[in-house]
C-alpha positions as CSV (number, residue, x, y, z in Angstrom):
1,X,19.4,9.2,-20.9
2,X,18.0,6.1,-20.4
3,X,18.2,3.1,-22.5
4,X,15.5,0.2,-22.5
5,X,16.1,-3.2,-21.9
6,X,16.5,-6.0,-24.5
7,X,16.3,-9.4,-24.8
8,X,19.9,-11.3,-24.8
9,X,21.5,-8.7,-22.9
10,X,23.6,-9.7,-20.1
11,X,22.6,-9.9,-16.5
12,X,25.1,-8.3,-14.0
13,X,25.5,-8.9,-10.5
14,X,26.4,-6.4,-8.1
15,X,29.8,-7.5,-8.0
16,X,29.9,-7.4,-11.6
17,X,30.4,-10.7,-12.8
18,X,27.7,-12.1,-15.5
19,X,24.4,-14.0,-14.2
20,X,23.4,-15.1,-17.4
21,X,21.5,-13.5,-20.5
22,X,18.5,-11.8,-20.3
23,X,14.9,-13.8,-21.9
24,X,12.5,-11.3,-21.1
25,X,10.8,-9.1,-18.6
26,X,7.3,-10.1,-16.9
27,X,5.9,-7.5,-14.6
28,X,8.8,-6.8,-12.1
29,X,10.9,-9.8,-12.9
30,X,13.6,-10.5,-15.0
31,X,13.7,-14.1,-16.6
32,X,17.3,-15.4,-17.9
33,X,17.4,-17.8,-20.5
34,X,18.0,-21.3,-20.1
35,X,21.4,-22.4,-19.5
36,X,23.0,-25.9,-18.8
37,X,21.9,-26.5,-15.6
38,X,18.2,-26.6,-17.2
39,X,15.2,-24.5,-17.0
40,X,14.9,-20.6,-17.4
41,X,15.0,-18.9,-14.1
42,X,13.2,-15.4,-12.7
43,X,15.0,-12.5,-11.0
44,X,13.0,-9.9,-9.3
């Protein structure tokens, strides 16, 4: 079963530490929200 994706979920990197909280989805990316290094920043 597959769950959809929400906003302010976490992002996980393949070695399974956190890469931030998750903004929203546009097409095929992923955009984090902003953090304190600045602006918000797309993952395809």
């Amino acid at each position: 079963m597959n769950s959809p994706i929400q906003q302010y979920r976490p992002v996980m990197c393949a070695d399974g530490h956190t890469h931030g909280q998750l903004d929203r989805i546009g097409g095929d990316n992923l955009k984090r929200t902003k953090d304190e290094r600045g602006p918000h920043h797309w993952r395809p």
